[in-house]
N, C-alpha and C positions, 0 to 999 in steps of 0.2 A: 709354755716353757718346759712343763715336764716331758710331752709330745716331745722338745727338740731336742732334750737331753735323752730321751730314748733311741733317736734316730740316731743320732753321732755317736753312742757309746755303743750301738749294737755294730752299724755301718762300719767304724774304725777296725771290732773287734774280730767281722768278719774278714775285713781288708785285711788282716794282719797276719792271720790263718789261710791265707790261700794257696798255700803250700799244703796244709796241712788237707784242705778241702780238696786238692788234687792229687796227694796220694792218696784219699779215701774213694775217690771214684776210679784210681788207676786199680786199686785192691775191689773192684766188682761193686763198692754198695750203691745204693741205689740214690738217687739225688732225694726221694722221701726223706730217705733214712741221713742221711746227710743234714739238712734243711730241720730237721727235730732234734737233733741233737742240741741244736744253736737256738731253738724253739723253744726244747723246754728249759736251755740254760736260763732263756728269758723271759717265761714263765717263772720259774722259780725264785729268781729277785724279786721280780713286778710283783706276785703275790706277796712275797715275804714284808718288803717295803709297804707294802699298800694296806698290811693288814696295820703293821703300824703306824702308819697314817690314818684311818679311820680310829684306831685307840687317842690318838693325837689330838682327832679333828672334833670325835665326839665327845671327847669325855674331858681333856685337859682344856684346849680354847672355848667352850662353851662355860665352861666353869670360869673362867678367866674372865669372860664379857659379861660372865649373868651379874659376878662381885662389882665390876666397874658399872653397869647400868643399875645395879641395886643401887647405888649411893646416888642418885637421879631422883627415885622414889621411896617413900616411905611406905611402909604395912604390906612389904610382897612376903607373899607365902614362900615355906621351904620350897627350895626348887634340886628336879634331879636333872641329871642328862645321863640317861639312861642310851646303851648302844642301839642304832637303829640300822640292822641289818638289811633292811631293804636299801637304805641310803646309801648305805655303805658297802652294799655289794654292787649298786650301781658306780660306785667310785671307783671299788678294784676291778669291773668289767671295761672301764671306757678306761684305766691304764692299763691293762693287759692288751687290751685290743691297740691302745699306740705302739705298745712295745714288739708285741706279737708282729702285728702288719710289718714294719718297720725291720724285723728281723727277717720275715720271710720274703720281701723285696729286696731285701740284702744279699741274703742267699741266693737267690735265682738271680739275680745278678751275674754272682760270678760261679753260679752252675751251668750257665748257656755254656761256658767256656770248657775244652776238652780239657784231658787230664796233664797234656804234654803243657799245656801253657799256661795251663794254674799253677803249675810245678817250676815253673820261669817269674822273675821278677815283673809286676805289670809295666807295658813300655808306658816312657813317661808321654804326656800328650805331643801333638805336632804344634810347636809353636807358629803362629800366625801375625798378618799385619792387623792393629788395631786403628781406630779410625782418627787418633790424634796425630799416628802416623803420616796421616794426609792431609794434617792442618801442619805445614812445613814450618810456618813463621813460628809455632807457639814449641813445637815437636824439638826443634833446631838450637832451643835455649835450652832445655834442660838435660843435664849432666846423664851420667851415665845410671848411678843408683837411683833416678828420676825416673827415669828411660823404665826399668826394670821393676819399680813401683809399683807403676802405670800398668805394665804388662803383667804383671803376676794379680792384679786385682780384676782386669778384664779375663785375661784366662782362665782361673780359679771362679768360677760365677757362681758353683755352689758353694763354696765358702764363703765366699763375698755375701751372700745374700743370708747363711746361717749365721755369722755372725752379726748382721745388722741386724735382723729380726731376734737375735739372741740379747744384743745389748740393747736394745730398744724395747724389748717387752720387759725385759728385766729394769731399767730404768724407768716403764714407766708404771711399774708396780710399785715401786719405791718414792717416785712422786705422788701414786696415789695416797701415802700414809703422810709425807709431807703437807700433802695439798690439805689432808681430811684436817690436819693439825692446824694449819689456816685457817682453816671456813670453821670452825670452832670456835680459836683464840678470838676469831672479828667480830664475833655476835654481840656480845657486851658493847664493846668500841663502837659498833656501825649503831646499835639499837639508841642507847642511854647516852652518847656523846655527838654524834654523825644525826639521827633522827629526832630522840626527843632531848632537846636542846634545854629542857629545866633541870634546876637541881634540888626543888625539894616539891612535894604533894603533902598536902592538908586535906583528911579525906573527914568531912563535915557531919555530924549526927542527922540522923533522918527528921528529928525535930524540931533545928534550928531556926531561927527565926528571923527575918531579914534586917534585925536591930543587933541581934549578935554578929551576923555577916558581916554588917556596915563597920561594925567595933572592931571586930578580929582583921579586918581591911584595912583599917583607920592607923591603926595601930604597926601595921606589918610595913605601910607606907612608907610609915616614921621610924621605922628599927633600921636600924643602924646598919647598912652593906644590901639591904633589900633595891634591887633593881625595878622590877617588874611584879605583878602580880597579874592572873587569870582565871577565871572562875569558869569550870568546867562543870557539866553533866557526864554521871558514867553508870552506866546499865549493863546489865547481864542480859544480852539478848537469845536468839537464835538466827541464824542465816539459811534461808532454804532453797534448793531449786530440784529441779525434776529429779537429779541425781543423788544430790546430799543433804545434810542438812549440819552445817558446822555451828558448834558453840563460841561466838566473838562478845567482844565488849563493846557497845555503843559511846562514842562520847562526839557530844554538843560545848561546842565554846561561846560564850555570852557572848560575846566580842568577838570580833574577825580583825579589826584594825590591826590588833597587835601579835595575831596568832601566829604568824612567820617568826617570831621572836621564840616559839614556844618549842615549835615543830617544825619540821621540814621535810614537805611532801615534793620526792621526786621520783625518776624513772632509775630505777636499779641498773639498766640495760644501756640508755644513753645517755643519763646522766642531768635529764630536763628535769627543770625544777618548777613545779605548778601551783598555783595561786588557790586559795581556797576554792571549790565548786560553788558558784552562785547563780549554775543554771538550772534547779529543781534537782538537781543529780547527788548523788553522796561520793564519797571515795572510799574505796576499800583496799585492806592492806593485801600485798602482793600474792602471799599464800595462800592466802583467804579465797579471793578471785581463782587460784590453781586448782583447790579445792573443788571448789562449787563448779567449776567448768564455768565463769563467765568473763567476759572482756568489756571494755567501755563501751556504754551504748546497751548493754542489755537487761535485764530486769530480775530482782531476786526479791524473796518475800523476807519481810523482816517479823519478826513475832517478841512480842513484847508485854510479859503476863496474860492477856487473856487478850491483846489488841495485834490482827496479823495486819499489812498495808504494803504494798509493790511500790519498792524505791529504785529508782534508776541506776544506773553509776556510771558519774562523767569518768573517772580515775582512779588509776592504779596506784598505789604508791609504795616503795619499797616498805618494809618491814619483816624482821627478825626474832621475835617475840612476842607471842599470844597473837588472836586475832580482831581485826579492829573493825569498826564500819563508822566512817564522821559523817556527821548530818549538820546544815547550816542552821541556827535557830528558828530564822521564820518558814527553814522547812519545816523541821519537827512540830512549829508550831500547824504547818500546816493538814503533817497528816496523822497528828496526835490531838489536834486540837486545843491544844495548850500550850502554853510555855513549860520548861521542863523544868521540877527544882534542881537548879544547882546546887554539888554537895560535893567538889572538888576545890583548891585554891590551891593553884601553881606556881609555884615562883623561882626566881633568878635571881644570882647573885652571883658576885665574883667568889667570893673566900669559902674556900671548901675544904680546909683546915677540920679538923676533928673537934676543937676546942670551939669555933665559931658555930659547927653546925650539932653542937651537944646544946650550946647556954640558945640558939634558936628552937632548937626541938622541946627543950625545958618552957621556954617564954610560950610557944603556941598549945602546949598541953595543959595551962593551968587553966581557958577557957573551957567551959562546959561545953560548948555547940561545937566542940573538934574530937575526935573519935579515935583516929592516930594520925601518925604522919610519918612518911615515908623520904629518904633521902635518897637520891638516886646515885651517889658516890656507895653508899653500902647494897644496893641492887647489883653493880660491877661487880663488887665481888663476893656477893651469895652466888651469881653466873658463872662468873670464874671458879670457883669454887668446887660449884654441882658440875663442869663439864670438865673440872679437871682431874675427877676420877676418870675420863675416857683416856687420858693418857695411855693407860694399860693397852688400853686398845690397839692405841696407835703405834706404841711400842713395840707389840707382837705382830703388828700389818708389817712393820718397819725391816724387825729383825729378820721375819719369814722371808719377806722379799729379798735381802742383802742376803741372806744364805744362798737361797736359791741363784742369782746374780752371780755368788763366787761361785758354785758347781758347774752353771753354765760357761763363764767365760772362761775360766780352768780346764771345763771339756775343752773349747772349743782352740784355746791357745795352745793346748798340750799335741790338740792332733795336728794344728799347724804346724809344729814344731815336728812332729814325728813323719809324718809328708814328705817333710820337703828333707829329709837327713842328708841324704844323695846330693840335692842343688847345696844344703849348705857346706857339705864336706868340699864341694869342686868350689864353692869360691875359698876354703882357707888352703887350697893347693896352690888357687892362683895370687896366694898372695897377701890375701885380706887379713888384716889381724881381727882377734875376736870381737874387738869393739868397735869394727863395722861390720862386722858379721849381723854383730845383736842389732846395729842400729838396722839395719836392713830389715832385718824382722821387725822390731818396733815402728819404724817408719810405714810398712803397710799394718801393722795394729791402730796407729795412732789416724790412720784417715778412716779404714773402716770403725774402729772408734767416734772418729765424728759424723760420722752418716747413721750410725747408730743411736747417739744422743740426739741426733734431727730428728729421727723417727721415733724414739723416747720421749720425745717432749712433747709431739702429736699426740702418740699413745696415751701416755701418763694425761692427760688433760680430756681425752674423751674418756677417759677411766674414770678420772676423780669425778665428772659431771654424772655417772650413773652412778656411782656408790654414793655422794653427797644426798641423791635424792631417793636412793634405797633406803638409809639409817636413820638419815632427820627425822623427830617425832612429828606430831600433828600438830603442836602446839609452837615449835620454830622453824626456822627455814637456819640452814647452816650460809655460811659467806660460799660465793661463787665463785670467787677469785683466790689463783694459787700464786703466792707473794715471788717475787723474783728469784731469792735467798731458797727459795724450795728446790728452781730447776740447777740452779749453780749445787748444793748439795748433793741431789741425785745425779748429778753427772758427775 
């Protein structure tokens, strides 16, 4: 974008000067000395601008992302952002070099041209037949400001194509900061509501004993809004392969009957939904698998205090938060050799009221063999929370883009405008009042406009899919999907 804005603000200013450019060569100088003049005018900005952009780029938005990723983590050390002139001379060398190039193809341009006809207004082009012209039936119905549309958007092909590539990068820089605010907001939503479908964990003392389990069970049974109940396994494992080795949570469900009640293992991508693994295989959560480089059907080592053992893995299954690896029980039994203590109890229940799930959290901590308990309506928003200091972020993605958007489509309307002065002046001879004058200019804004938001919306969505998987840490995966309400704002 900055590339396009260097080419149209050099190109136009050349254009405009070609008077000027041909009494300098009717006066003896030399097309050098000419071509530098306009060189180092654009040297001179591009530096001046670019110096403050890298004061901008390093010192103010680095500051800005380190305060919003601080409230993410606890105990980071002072942080500086100190200026990094090799960075930053590599930024001001690739804008000087757009601007640069871009002036001196400007100039020789219109230096091929002698001095007598640089000194003459440029003749305007030789209008031509377009090929809708030859489509008679479709040609024949439209009007005459139609007619002229048509023709000035095929004619004009370098304008046609700077500003769709102007409104389309520039929109879809602005979806990317939408999008990013998407794939954010869903985490919570897809993880604790969409995936893990309980609304409270009882995480059990190491010493309990299966006469308190049965009581603390017994009991939860017969409390009053309790649905379901599940007794889990969960370990702090390692996941390893040739490449990496990720830090995941193990968890084993006693029970499989009812475990679709608890959880919901599907395909993020087509949306299949899979039945626990009860073919010696495990399932692993989707990032997890990204990570480690493996897909269904291949084999990772699982290490587990002092015991390592090659677990297969039938399935993928979406997940958003931390990483997970499920084992069926008479697997684990089989390659742990035991049954594993359970020291999870999961449950369901309709009423998520503050008041119901205080006097429940109160009733399960007066047991000794419960250690805490965790509600997953207040997980939602410790998430919400910790990811809504990234707002900053998205705000300064947001605002950066919409600035840049107005300087571009301002260049690009303004030399539209300034172009055509001659064609508009001869339609208010012939007649036209102003306010078809405007429409006529509007009327080709408003189609290259929408060819622009077509390729904007391409844009913007292979944007957001590389920055999504640049910024997410190692420990989530952000939402992939950018909500509808994103592409209707950006355009």
């Amino acid at each position: 974008m900055a590339a396009l804005v260097s080419l149209t603000t050099m190109t136009r200013m050349i254009e405009e000067q070609r008077q000027q450019i041909g009494t300098l060569k009717a006066l003896g100088y030399s097309d050098g000395v000419i071509a530098f003049k306009y060189f180092a005018y654009a040297m001179l900005s591009t530096v001046s601008g670019a110096l403050a952009g890298v004061v901008v780029g390093e010192k103010i938005l680095p500051w800005v992302i380190m305060n919003a990723y601080g409230m993410l983590y606890t105990g980071l050390p002072y942080y500086m952002t100190p200026l990094n002139w090799e960075q930053g001379g590599l930024a001001i060398l690739a804008s000087a070099a757009c601007t640069g190039v871009a002036t001196i193809a400007a100039c020789y341009k219109e230096l091929a041209a002698g001095p007598a006809e640089l000194m003459r207004p440029e003749a305007p082009k030789n209008g031509k037949r377009i090929f809708l012209e030859r489509i008679g039936v479709l040609w024949k119905h439209l009007n005459f400001t139609q007619k002229s549309t048509v023709r000035n958007l095929v004619r004009y092909k370098k304008r046609f194509f700077m500003t769709v590539i102007g409104i389309g990068g520039c929109m879809g820089l602005i979806l990317v900061g939408f999008g990013l605010q998407d794939s954010i907001t869903a985490i919570a939503k897809n993880q604790f509501v969409s995936l893990f479908t309980y609304q409270a964990n009882a995480v059990l003392n190491s010493d309990v004993d299966e006469s308190e389990k049965e009581a603390l069970q017994t009991d939860l049974e017969n409390y009053s809004g309790i649905d379901e109940l599940l007794e889990m396994y969960c370990q702090n494992i390692e996941l390893q392969t040739d490449k990496k080795t990720v830090d995941a949570v193990l968890e084993v469900p006693k029970e499989l009957t009812n475990f679709n009640d608890f959880y919901a293992f599907r395909d993020r991508k087509s949306g299949e939904v899979y039945e626990f693994p009860t073919d010696g295989g495990a399932a692993i959560s989707e990032k997890t698998a990204t990570m480690l480089g493996v897909k269904a059907g291949d084999t990772v080592q699982l290490k587990k205090g002092d015991d390592i053992v090659d677990v297969k893995i039938s399935i993928i299954v979406e997940n958003y938060v931390r990483h997970y690896l499920y084992l069926a029980p008479d697997l684990y039994e089989e390659l742990f050799g035991g049954a594993p203590d359970y020291n999870q109890l999961l449950m369901k229940y309709q009423d998520m009221s503050g008041n119901y799930e205080t006097a429940l959290g109160e009733k399960i901590m007066t047991y000794d063999g419960v250690a805490a308990i965790s509600f997953t309506s207040d997980l939602i928003d410790q998430i919400d929370n910790m990811l809504r200091s990234l707002d900053i972020v998205i705000v300064v993605l947001i605002v950066s883009a919409g600035l840049l958007a107005f300087v571009v489509l301002y260049n690009l309307n303004n030399i539209n405008i300034t172009e055509r002065q001659r064609e508009l002046a001869t339609l208010k001879v012939l007649g036209f009042f102003d306010g078809e004058v405007a429409s006529y200019v509007y009327r080709e804004n408003m189609v290259l406009t929408l060819f622009g938001v077509i390729a904007g919306m391409g844009i913007g969505t292979f944007l957001h899919h590389c920055v999504i998987q640049t910024v997410e840490v190692d420990m989530m995966m952000f939402g992939r999907n950018v909500f509808p309400r994103s592409y209707g704002w950006s355009a």
